[in-house]
C-alpha positions as CSV (number, residue, x, y, z in Angstrom):
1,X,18.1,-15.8,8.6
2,X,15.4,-13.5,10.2
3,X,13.3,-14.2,7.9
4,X,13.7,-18.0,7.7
5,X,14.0,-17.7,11.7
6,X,10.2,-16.1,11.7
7,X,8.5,-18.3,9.4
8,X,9.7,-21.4,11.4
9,X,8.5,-20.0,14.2
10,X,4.9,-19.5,12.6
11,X,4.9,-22.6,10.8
12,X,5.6,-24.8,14.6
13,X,2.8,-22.2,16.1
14,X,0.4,-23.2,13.4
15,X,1.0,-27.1,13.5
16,X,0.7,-26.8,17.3
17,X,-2.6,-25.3,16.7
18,X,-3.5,-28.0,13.8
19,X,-3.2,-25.3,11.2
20,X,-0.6,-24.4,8.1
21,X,0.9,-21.3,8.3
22,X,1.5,-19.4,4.7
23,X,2.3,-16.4,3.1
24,X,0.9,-17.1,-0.2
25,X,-1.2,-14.2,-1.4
26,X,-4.2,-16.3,-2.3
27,X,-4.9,-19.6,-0.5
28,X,-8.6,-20.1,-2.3
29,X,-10.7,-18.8,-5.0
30,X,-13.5,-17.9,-2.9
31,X,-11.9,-15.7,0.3
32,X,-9.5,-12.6,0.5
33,X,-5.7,-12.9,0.1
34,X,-2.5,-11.9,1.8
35,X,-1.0,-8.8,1.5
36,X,1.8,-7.2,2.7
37,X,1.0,-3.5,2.4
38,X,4.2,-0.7,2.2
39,X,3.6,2.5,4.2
40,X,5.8,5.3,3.3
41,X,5.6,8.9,4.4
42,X,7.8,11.2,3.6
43,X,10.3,13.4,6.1
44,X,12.7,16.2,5.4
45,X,15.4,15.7,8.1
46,X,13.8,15.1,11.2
47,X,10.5,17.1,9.6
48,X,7.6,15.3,8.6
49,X,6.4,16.6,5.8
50,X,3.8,14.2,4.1
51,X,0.7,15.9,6.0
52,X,-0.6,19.4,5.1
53,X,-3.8,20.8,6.7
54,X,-4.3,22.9,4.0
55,X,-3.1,20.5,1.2
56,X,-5.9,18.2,-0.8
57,X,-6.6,15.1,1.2
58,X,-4.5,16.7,4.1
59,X,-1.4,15.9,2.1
60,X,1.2,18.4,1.0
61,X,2.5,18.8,-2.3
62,X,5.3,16.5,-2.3
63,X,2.9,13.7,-0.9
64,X,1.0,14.3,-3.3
65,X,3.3,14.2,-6.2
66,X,4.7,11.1,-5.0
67,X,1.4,9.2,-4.6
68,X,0.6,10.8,-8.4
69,X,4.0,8.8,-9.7
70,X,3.3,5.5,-7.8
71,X,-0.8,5.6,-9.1
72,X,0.8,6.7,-12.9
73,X,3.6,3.8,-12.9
74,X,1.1,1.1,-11.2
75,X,1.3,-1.9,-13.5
76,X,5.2,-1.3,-13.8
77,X,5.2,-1.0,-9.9
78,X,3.0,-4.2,-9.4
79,X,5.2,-6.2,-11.5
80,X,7.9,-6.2,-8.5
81,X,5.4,-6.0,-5.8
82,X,2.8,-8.6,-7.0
83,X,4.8,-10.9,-9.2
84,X,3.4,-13.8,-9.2
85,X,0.1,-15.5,-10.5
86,X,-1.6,-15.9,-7.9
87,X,-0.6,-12.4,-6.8
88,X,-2.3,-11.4,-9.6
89,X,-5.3,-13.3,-8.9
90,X,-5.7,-11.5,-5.6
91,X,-5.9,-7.8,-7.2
92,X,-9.4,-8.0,-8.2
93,X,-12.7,-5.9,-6.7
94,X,-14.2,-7.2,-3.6
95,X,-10.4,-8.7,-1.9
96,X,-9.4,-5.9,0.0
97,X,-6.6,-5.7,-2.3
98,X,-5.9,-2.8,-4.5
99,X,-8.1,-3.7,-7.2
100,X,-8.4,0.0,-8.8
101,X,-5.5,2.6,-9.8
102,X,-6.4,5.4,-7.1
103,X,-5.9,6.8,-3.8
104,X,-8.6,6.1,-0.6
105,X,-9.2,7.1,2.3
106,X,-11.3,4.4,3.4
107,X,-11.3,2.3,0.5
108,X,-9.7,-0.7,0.8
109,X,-9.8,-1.6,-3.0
110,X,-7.8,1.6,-3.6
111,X,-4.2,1.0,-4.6
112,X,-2.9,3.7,-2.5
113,X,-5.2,4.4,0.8
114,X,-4.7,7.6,3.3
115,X,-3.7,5.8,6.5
116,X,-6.0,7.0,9.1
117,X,-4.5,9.0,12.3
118,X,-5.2,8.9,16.0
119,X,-3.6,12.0,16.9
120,X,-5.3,15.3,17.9
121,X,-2.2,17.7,18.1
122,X,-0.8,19.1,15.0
123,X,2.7,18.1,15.4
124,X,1.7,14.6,16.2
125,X,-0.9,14.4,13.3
126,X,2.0,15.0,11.1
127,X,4.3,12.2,12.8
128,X,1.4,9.4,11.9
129,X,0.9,10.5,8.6
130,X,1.4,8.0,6.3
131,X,-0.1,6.2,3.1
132,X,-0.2,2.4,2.4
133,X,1.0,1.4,-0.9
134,X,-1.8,-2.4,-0.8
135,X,-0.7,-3.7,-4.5
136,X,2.0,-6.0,-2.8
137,X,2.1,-9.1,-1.1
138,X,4.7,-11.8,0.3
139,X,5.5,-13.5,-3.2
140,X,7.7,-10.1,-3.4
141,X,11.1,-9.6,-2.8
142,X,11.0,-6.7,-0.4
143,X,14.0,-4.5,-1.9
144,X,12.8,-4.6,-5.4
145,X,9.2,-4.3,-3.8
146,X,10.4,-0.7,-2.4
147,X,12.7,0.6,-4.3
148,X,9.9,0.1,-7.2
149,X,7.5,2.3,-5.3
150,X,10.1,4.6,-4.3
151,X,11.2,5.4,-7.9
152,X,7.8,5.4,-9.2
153,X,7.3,8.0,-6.4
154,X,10.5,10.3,-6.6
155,X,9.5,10.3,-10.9
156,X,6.0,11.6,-9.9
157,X,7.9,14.2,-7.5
158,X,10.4,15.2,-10.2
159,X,7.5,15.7,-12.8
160,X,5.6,17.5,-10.5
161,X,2.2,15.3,-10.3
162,X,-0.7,16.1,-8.7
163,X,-3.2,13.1,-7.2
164,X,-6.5,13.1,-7.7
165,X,-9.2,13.7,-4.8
166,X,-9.1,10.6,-2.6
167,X,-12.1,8.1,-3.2
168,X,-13.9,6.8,0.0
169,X,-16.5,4.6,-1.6
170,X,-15.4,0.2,-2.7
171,X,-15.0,1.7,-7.1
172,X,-16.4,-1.7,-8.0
173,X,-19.8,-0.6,-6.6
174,X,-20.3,2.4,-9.0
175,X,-22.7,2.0,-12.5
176,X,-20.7,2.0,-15.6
C-alpha cells in the first residue's frame, strides 16, 4: 500500500503541474530512460568491508568478487531487473543506462559503476562505500530484482572472482 500510497501522490503532483507522472523505463525513442539503480555494499557485522585502500579500484576482495559474479551472470541478472521490452530498449549506449558488461567509476554506461564518496576520514570512506548495480529499472519487481543481484554476487564470492580494472571513459566511444 506504500507503494500504491507514493505513486498517487506523484501522479496528483504531476496533474497539478499539467504533467503525467510514470515509471516506465523509456517514455520516447529519442531521450534517456528511467532507472531504478541498486546500491549494495557489503558489511561484516557492524564492519564495512566493501572499501579497501589497498584493494584494485579501492575495493576489497570480497567487493570485488561480488561485483565479478553480478558482471559474469549479467543477462541472467537483467532478466529480473530489466524485464520488460521497453526495459530492454533503454540498455543501449548513449542512455545512461548500463549499456556495457563492466564496472565504472565515472561511467555511466557501465553496468556496475563505483559510487563516488564525500568523505575524507578512513572510517567514514568505508561507511559510503558502495556500488550501483544501473541494469534495473521500475518495470521490476524489487525482491526478485535483489535477490537476483545478490545471488549472482554471493556465486562470484564463492568462486572467488576477481573484477576487472574499473573503466572511466562512455565504452561506446572507443574504435572497434
Amino acid at each position: 500500500t506504500l507503494l500504491l500510497d507514493l505513486l498517487e501522490r506523484n501522479e496528483a503532483v504531476a496533474a497539478a503541474m499539467g504533467l503525467h507522472a510514470t515509471f516506465s523505463p523509456l517514455c520516447a525513442p529519442d531521450i534517456v530512460g528511467n532507472g531504478v539503480h541498486i546500491h549494495r555494499s557489503l558489511w561484516d557485522g557492524d564492519r564495512p568491508v566493501t572499501h579497501d585502500p589497498q584493494g584494485q579500484d579501492g575495493l576489497s576482495a570480497p567487493a570485488s568478487a561480488f561485483i565479478a559474479g553480478v558482471l559474469a551472470h549479467l543477462n541472467a541478472v537483467s532478466a529480473f531487473t530489466a524485464p520488460s521490452a521497453i526495459s530492454c530498449l533503454r540498455l543501449v549506449p548513449h542512455r545512461w543506462s548500463a549499456a556495457f558488461n563492466n564496472l565504472g567509476r565515472q561511467d555511466r554506461e557501465a553496468g556496475i559503476r563505483i559510487c563516488p564518496v564525500t568523505a575524507t576520514d578512513p572510517t567514514d570512506r568505508a561507511r559510503q562505500s558502495n556500488v550501483e548495480f544501473r541494469a534495473a529499472d521500475a518495470a521490476a519487481s524489487p525482491h526478485l530484482a535483489l535477490a537476483a543481484v545478490v545471488a549472482a554476487g554471493t556465486l562470484g564470492m564463492e568462486a572467488g572472482l576477481k573484477a576487472a580494472p574499473s573503466t572511466a571513459e562512455d565504452r561506446s566511444l572507443r574504435s572497434s
